[in-house]
N, C-alpha and C positions, 0 to 999 in steps of 0.2 A: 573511290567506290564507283565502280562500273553502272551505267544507266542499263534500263533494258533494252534488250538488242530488236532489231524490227529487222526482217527481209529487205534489204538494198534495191531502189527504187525502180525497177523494169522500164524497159522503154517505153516514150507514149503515156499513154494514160490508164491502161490496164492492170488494174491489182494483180498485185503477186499471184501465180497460180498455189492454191493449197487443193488438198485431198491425196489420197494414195497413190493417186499416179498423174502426181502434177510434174515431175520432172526426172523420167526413168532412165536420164542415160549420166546421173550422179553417181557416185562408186558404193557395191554395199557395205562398204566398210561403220559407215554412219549409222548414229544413234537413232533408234526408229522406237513412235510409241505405237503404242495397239491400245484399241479403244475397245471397249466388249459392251454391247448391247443385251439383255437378257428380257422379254418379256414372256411374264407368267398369267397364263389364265387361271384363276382360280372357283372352285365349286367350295361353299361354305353350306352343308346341308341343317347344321345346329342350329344358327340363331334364327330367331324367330322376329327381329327386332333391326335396327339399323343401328340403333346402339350397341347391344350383343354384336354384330359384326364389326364393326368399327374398335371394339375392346380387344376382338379375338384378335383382326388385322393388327393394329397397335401395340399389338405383344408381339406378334409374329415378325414384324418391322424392328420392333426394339429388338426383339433377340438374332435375326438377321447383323443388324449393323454391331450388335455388342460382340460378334462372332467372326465377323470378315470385313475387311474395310472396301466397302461398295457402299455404292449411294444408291437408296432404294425407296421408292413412293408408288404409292395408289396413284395409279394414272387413268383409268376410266373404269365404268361401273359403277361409281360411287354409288349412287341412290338405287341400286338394287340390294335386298336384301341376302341373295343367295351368293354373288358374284362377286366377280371383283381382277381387274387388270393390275397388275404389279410390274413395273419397268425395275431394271437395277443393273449398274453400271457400274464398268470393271476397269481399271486403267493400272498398263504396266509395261514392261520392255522387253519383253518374250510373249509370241503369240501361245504360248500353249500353258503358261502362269495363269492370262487371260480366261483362256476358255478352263483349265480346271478347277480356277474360285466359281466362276459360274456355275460350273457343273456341279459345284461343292453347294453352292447355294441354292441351287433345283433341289436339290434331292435333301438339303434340311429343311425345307419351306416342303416338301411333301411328307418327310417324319414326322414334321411337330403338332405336336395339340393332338397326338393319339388319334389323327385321320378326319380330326375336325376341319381340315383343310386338302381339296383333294386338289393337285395340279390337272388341268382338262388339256393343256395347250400351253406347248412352250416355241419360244423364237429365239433363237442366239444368231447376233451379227455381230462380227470383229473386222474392224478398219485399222488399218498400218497406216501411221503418218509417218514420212520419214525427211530426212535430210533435209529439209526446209524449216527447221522448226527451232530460230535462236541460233544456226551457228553463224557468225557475223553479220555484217548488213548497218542497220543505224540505230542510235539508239530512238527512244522515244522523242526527246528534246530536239536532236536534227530532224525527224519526221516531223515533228511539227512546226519547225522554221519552215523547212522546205515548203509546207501547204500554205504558211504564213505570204512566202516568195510568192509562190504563182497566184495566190487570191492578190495580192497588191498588183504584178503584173499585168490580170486582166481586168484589174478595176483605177488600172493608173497611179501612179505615185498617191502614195498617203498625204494629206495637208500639212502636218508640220514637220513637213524633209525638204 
């Protein structure tokens, strides 16, 4: 059984370059992931309560995630009663899979609850990771000799060697 693979150690002392355009002149033949960013503003003009929002949101959440598989949370707003910031992340191997669950996911989160929930404000960001991501390099187990190596190196042989 194969250990997990880690990016093969660059020279020096610099971490591997990661992000979308850490290493552009790779072939695009390679597996590339897309990461999708979605944030929702939301207007709750019903509850009158932090609890009443909190039950509407909570259904609206449940039935997001029981309908599309993204990960999705109240990420600011909390403590207002009318408001509310919703983030929800989309991960796939086609940029345009990406953006159409999201877009699938705007527009049920503005259907549901019969308008008890109005979208004011949306953001969608999609990042390509590519060809850096697990194809060879070391596993986890050499990664961490290797740091084992250079921490004894610069703090001198270990005491019983």
């Amino acid at each position: 059984m194969a250990g997990r693979r880690l990016p093969a150690s660059p020279a020096g002392d610099e971490p591997p370059p990661y992000g979308p355009f850490s290493n552009p002149d790779r072939p695009s033949t390679e597996a590339s992931v897309f990461v999708g960013i979605l944030r929702l503003t939301l207007f709750l003009p019903h509850p009158g309560s932090l609890k009443s929002k909190r039950h509407l949101l909570r259904s609206a959440i449940d039935r997001v995630k029981a309908r599309y598989n993204v990960s999705i949370a109240e990420v600011a707003e909390n403590d207002l009663w009318q408001r509310s910031v919703v983030g929800v992340a989309a991960v796939g191997n086609e940029h345009a899979f990406v953006n159409e669950t999201l877009d699938k996911v705007a527009s049920f989160v503005a259907e549901m609850h019969g308008g008890q929930i109005q979208v004011t404000d949306r953001a969608l960001e999609i990042v390509s990771y590519a060809g850096h991501l697990g194809d060879g390099g070391r596993t986890l187990a050499e990664a961490e000799e290797d740091a084992a190596r250079r921490r004894r190196g610069s703090e001198g042989p270990p005491e019983n060697e």
